[in-house]
N, C-alpha and C positions, 0 to 999 in steps of 0.2 A: 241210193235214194236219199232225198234231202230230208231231215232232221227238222226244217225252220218248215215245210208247209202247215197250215192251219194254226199254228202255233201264234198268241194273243200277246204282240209285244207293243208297250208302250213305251214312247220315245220323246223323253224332254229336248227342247230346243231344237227342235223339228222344222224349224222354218228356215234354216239356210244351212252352210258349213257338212261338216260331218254326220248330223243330223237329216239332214236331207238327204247324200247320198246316204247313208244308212237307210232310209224308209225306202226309197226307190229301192235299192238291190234285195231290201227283206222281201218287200212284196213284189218283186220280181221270182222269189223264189216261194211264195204261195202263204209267206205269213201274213197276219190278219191286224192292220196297223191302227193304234191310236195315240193321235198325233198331237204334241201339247207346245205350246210358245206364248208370247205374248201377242206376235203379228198375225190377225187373220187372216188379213189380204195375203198373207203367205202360205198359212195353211191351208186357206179353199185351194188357191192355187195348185199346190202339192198335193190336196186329196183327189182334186180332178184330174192332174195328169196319173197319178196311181191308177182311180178309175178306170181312166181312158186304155190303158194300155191290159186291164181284165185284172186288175187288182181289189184290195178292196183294204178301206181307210175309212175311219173318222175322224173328227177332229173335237178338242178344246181348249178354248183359249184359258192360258193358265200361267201362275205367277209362281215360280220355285220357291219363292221365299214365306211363300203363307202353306202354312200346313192345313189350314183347310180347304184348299183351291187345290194342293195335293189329294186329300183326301175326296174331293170331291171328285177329281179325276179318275182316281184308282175303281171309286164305284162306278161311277161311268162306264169305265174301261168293263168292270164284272159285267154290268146291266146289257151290257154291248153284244158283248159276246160269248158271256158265261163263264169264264176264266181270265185268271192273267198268271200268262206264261213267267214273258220276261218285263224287265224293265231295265230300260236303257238313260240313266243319269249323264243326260250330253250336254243339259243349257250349263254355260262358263261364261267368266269374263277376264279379262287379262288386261285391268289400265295400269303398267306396268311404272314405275317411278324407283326414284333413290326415296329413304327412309328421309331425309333433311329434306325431300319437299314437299313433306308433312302432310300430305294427299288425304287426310284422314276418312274423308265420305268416299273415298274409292276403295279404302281397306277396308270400312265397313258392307261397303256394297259387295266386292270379292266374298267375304267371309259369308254373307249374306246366300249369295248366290249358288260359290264353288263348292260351300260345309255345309251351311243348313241345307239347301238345295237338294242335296245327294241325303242328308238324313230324314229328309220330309220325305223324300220318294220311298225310304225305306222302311219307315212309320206306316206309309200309304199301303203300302203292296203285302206288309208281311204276314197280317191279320189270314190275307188270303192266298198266300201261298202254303201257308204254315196250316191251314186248314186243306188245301188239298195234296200236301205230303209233296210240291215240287214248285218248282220255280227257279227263276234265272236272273239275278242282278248283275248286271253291267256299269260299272263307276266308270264313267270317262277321270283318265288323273294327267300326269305328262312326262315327258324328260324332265319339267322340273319338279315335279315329284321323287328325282332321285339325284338331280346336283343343283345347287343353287348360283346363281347368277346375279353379279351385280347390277341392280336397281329392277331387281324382282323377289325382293326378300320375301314379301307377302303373299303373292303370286305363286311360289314353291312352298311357303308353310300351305297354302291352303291345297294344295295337289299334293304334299306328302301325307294332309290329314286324308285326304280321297282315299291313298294306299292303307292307312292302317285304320280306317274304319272299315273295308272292302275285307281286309286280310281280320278283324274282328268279328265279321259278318259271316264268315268263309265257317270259323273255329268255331262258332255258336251255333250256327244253321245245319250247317251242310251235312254232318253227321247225324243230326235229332231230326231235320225236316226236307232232307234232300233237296237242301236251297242252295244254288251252285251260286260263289263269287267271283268277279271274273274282275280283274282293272284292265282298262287297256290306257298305256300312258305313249301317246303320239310322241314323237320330236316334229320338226318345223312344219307346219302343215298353212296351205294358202287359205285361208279362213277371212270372216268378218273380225276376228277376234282383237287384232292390231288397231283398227276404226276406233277401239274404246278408251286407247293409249291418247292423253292429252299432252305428258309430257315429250316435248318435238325431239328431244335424243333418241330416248328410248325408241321412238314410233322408227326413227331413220335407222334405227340398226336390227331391229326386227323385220322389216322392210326389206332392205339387203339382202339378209336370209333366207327372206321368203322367194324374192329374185333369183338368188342364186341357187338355192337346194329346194328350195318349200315343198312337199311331197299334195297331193292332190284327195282332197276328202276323200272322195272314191278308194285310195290306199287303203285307208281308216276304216271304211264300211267293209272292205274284204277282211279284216283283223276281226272286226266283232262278228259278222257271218260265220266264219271259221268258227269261231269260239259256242255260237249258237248250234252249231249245225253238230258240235260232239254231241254220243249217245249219253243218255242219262245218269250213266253210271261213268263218267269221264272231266271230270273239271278243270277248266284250262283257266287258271287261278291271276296268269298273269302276260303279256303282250306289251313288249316294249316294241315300239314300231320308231325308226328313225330312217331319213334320209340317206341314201346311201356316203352322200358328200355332207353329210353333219358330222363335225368331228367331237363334240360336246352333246 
């Protein structure tokens, strides 16, 4: 028997990428979605095919980088449907560049997004997981969370910071409040994620990869399912998923 039905998972960046197949396959499998992005037109979209197929979603439009637009979610998410289970830290951004071309508003916007992003979600949900004794954080992080890559310095500091606030999160919680930490860190996956790369090197050699190896969101939502569907007392702490033809 599955694990994820009924269960109250919210899911940043829910409007396209990995985020999308992830709400599709949860509420394929009976969990109870509340859906956050900045794109509407994306998320009615995706609530109504949830819908359509006997699932069931809300949605709000929501901005990772404000801790109150977090926090306004997470109550929502309670008001909605009396609990929150999990939460699934998915919105990223990856405008990928060398350190000399001095990109500064896209290292801020990364930092912004990849770091606070994931520590507003956790600000948001902990109050009330921590009050009902369980709960399930999911940090999306990456392969570059765990080797760094010329003209992605910034881009892997902020996915290694993903792994050790997930793995701080893990040592604080999980023993005192039976709050399970999970990272799942993708390698090359076909995403919107490249579209944010300005500098024209970088975009053509992520490109490449994605051509030649990229693994399919859908991959990625069966890692985090896996990971939701363990029994309460089982924490699957960490998920490196790569390409089979990724040799890095």
């Amino acid at each position: 028997m599955s694990n994820v039905g009924n269960k109250v998972v919210i899911i940043t960046g829910a409007s396209s990428g990995m985020g999308e197949a992830t709400a599709l396959k949860l509420a394929h499998n009976g969990a109870k979605l509340v859906l956050a992005a900045r794109r509407e037109d994306r998320l009615q979209k995706l609530q109504e095919e949830i819908k359509k197929s006997g699932g069931q979603a809300v949605y709000k439009v929501t901005d990772v980088t404000s801790h109150e637009q977090m926090s306004e979610l997470a109550t929502f998410a309670h008001d909605q449907f009396g609990s929150i289970d999990v939460l699934i830290n998915n919105a990223g951004l990856m405008p990928l560049s060398a350190l000399n071309k001095r990109k500064i508003e896209e290292w801020d916007r990364m930092v912004d997004v990849n770091i606070k992003g994931v520590l507003y979600g956790i600000y948001a949900v902990l109050p009330y997981m921590r009050d009902q004794k369980h709960g399930h954080i999911i940090n999306l992080s990456s392969i570059a969370g765990h080797v760094v890559f010329p003209g992605s310095a910034v881009y892997c500091a902020t996915k290694s910071a993903v792994r050790d606030i997930s793995e701080g999160l893990r040592m604080e919680e999980s023993p005192e409040s039976n709050i399970r930490s999970t990272i799942i860190s993708p390698g090359s996956v076909v995403t919107e994620l490249s579209t944010h790369i300005t500098d024209e090197e970088q975009k053509n050699a992520i490109n490449q990869i994605e051509e030649s190896v990229g693994m399919k969101p859908e991959n990625i939502a069966e890692a985090i399912y896996f990971a939701i569907n363990q029994p309460e007392e089982v924490g699957i702490n960490e998920i490196l998923v790569r390409p089979t033809g990724q040799q890095l």
